[in-house]
N, C-alpha and C positions, 0 to 999 in steps of 0.2 A: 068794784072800780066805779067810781062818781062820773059821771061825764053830764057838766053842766054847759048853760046857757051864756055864753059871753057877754059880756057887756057891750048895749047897743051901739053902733062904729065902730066899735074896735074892730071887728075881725066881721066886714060886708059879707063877706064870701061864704059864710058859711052859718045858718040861719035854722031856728030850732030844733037846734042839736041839743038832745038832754035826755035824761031817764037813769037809769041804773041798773047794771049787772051784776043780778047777788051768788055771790060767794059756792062754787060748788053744785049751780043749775046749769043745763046746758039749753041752751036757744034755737032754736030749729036743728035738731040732732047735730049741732057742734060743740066741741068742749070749749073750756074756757079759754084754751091761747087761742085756736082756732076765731074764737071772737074779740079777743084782743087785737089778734094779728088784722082783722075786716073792719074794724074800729080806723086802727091807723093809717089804713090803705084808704079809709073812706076821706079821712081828714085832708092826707095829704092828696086828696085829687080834689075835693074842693077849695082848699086853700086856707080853710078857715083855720083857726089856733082850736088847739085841746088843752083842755085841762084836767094833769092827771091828779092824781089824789092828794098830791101835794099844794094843790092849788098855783101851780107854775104855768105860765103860758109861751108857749115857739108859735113863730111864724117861718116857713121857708117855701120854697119855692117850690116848686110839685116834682124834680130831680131829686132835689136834697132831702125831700122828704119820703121819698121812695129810699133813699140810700141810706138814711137814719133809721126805717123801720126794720128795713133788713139786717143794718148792724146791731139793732135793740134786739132782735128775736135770734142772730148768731151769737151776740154774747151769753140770753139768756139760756139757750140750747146748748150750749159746748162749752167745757172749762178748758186749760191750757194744758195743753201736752207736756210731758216729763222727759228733762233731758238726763240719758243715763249718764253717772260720773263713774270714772274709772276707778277700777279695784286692782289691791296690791297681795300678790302669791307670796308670802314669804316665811322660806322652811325651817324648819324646826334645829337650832344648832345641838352638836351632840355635848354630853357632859365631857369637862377636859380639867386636866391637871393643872397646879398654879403655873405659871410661865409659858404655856401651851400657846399658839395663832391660832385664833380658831378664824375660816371664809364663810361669809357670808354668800347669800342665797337670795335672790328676790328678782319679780317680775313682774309688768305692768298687764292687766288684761281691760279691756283690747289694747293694742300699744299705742304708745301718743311718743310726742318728743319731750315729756320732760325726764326727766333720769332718776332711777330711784338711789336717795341718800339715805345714809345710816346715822345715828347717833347713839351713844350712851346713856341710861337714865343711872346707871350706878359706877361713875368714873374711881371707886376708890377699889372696886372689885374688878373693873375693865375697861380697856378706853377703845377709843374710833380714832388714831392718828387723823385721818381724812375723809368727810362724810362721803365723798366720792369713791374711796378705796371702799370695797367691803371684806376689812379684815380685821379680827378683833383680838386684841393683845391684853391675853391675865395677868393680871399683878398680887394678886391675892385670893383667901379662898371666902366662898361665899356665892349669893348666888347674883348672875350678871342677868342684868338686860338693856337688849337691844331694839330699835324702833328704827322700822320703816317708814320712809316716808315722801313726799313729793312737794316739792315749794310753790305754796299756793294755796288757794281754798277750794272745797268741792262748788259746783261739779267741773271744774276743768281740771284741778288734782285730783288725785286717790285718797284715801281716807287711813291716816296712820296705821300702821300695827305691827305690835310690840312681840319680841319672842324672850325668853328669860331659861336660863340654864345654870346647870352648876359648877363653878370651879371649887373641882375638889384636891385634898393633901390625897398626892400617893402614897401608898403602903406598899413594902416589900413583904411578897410572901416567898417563906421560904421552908422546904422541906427536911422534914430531920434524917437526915443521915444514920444509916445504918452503924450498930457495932461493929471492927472488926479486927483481924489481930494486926502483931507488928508485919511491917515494910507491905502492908496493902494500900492501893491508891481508890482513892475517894471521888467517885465524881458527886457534883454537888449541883441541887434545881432551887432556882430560885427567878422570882417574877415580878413585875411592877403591876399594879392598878390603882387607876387606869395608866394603862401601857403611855409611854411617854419616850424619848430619845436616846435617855441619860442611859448607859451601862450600870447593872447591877456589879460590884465588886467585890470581892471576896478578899481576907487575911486573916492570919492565925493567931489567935490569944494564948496558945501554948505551943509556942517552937519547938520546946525540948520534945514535945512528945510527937505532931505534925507540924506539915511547912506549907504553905504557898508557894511555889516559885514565881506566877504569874496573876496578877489582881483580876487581872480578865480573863483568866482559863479557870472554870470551875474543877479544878481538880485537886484534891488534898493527897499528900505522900505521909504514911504514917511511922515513925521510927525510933518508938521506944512506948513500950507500956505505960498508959493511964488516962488520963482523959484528956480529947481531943476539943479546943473550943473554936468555932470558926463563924464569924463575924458577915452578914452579907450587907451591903451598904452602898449611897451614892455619894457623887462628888457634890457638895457644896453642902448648903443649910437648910430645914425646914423652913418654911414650906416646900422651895422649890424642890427640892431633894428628902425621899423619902429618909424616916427613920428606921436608922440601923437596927438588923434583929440577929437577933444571934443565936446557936443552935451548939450542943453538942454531942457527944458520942465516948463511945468508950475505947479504947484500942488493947486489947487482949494479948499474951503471950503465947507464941506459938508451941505446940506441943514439938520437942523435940522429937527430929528424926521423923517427924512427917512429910517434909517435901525433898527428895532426893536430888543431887548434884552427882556430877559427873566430869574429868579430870582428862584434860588434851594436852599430851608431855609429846612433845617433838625427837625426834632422834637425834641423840650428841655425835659429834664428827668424831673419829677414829685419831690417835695423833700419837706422841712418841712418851717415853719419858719426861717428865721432869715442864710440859705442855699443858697449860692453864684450857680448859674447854667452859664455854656460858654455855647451862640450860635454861631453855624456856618451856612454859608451863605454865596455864589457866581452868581456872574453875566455872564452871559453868553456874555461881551463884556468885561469882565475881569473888568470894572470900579469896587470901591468900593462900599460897601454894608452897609446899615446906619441902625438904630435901634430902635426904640419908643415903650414906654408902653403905651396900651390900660387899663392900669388899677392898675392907678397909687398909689392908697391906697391898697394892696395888693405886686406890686412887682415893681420897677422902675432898668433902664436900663442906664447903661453910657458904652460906646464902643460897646465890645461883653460880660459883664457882667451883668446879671439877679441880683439883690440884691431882697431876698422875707422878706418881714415885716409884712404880715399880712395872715393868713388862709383863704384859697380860690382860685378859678380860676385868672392866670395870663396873661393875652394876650400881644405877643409881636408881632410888624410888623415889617416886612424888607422892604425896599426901595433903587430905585436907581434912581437918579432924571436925567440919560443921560449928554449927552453931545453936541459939535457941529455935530458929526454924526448918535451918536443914540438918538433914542424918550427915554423916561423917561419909564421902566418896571413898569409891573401892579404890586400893591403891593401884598406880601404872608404876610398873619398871622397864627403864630400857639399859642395853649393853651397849659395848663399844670398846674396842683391841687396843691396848696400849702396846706401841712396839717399842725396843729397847733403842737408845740412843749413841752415835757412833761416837769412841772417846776421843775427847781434842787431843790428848798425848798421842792416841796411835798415828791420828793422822798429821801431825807435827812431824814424828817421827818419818813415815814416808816421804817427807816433802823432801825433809833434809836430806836423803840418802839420796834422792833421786838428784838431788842438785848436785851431790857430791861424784854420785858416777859421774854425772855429765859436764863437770868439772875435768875429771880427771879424764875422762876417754879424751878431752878436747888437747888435756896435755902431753897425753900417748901420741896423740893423731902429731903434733908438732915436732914432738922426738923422731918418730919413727920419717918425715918427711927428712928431717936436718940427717940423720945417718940414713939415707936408705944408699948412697951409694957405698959405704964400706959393708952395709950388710950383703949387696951386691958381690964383694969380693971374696965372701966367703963360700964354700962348699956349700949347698945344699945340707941340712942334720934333720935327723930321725925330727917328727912331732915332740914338742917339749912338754914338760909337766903345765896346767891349769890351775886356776883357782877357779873354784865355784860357789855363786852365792846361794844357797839352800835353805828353803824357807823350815823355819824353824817353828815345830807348835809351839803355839801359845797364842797372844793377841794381835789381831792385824798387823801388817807390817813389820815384823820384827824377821830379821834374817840375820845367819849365821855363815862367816867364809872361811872356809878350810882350803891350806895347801892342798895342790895334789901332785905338785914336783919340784927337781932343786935345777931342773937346768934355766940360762941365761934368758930365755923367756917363759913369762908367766901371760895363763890368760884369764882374765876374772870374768865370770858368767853370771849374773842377779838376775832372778825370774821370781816376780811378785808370785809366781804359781805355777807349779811345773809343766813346763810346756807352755808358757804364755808369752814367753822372748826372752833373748838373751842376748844383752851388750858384752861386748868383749874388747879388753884393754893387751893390749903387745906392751911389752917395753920389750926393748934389745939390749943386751948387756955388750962391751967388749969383748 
């Protein structure tokens, strides 16, 4: 540093100042700011002007120039302090399927008041309805990103950053189903990835042989020999909806008379001749249930109809003769009393007789009142001859009346059974 001589008047105050301090010597055991700083302090207490190396000349006042030195050796001693700018946390989104919401994630560290917003840098793969909402809506498959951010520049905002993921197409995986024979039920596994909302659903490429009843119950019913196809899939169109895979299987014929049934026939009611009886009767593989009389002169059998024809024990058997899965059930018989039927002629017959006695007693009863006083007039006579009505073998009701004297009263006795009563009719002759 040069430190010369002023020009004469210019600067009274301060008077053969001059020499030179070279480069990297120190002066009475001082370094060189150390003699720069004693330079400046010198000046500004005599008043005079210095001239630094640029040949520039100050004058101030012996304050100002105390406050100048000091700011020259703070600035040249200290550079400016760093103000930290805020940083942005923001997590990592997971891979999702096309049409999936996927939330967003992010924080300010340390926190301030501005708010972290979101955007899209690939809107044809994902959009930001709202940079203030952080939720992000797939439209397509591909890979999406998204940027955090804050409005503003560093360092009073945070410093962008981007996270990037993938929207991918689901695939249905699905498991292959077991062979197996006829009328077995199938459950069926089947999965989405990546896992998404939509139900996997199920239906049958061959009816004739399996069915679905329900698109959403994995379960297959199988019901005739040969191969079974079955379909798992979603509702709508790729992308959004995985494509359909399809699986199948075989359905085999059951070895006859491998799975056993077994035959619940109820007991028929007892009834008379000529008395229609319904049986009922089920098989325990649900097959139908068939029906033969043991005893065919007595009661014979068409469907589940008993027809009875003759008096006596009736035997009916139930059977089930199987099929290609089940053996044929051991046959049930059950019995039941046919009793004989009373005849409409015999009992016509009683009615009429009985009306006819009670006809006629009624008619005795009125004669024997109109003469009972000339019978009065007569003697007292011996008992006179009867008539008696006596049941007569053969069928119900039939009775036989024989005199049994000639005198002027008769008495007619009818006893449906001997010893069970006897009406008796007077007539009085003259």
């Amino acid at each position: 540093m040069d430190l010369n001589q002023p020009p004469p008047g210019k600067m009274p105050h301060l008077r053969g100042l001059g020499g030179k301090v070279a480069p990297g010597r120190a002066t009475g055991g001082r370094s060189r700011l150390w003699q720069f700083l004693g330079i400046i302090l010198l000046a500004a207490v005599l008043g005079g002007p210095a001239r630094l190396a640029g040949g520039g000349y100050q004058e101030t006042g012996p304050s100002a120039k105390v406050q100048n030195a000091w700011l020259t050796a703070s600035v040249s001693g200290a550079g400016t302090a760093a103000v930290a700018s805020p940083t942005i946390t923001f997590t990592q989104p997971s891979d999702v399927t096309v049409g999936a919401s996927v939330a967003l994630s992010a924080s300010v560290s340390p926190p301030d008041t501005l708010p972290v917003l979101f955007s899209s840098g690939t809107p044809l793969v994902c959009t930001v309805a709202s940079p203030v909402v952080p939720t992000v809506t797939t439209i397509a498959v591909g890979a999406c990103t998204i940027t955090a951010y804050q409005n503003g520049k560093p360092p009073q905002a945070a410093p962008d950053v981007s996270r990037s993921f993938q929207v991918l197409a689901p695939t249905i995986t699905f498991v292959q189903p077991p062979d197996v024979t006829v009328g077995t039920s199938v459950a069926l596994s089947a999965s989405v990835s990546p896992p998404d909302r939509q139900l996997v659903l199920f239906h049958s490429g061959t009816p004739s042989v399996c069915t679905v009843a329900d698109p959403a119950v994995p379960t297959v019913t199988t019901i005739a020999v040969g191969t079974c196809t079955i379909t798992a899939y979603q509702d709508g169109d790729p992308p959004r909806a995985a494509p359909a895979v399809t699986q199948s299987f075989q359905v085999s014929p059951v070895r006859a008379g491998s799975v056993a049934q077994t035959i619940t026939f109820g007991q028929p009611p007892g009834g008379k001749v000529g008395v229609r009886v319904t049986l009922s009767a089920s098989a325990s593989s649900h097959l139908p249930v068939s029906f033969r009389s043991g005893t065919p002169s007595v009661c014979t059998v068409a469907g589940r109809t008993v027809t009875t024809i003759a008096a006596g024990p009736c035997t009916i058997t139930a059977s089930q003769g199987g099929n290609a899965r089940y053996a044929a059930a051991p046959d049930v018989s059950r019995s039941f009393q046919v009793n004989p039927a009373t005849p409409r002629v015999a009992r016509t017959r009683i009615i009429v007789l009985g009306a006819i006695v009670l006809v006629a007693a009624a008619a005795a009863a009125a004669l024997v009142v109109r003469r009972r006083p000339w019978l009065h007039s007569h003697p007292p006579t011996a008992p006179g001859p009867s008539v008696r009505a006596v049941p007569h073998i053969g069928p119900p009701g039939l009775v036989s009346v024989h005199a049994t004297g000639t005198d002027t009263t008769h008495t007619v006795c009818i006893e449906p059974s001997p010893g069970a009563g006897i009406t008796t009719i007077e007539e009085a002759r003259p």
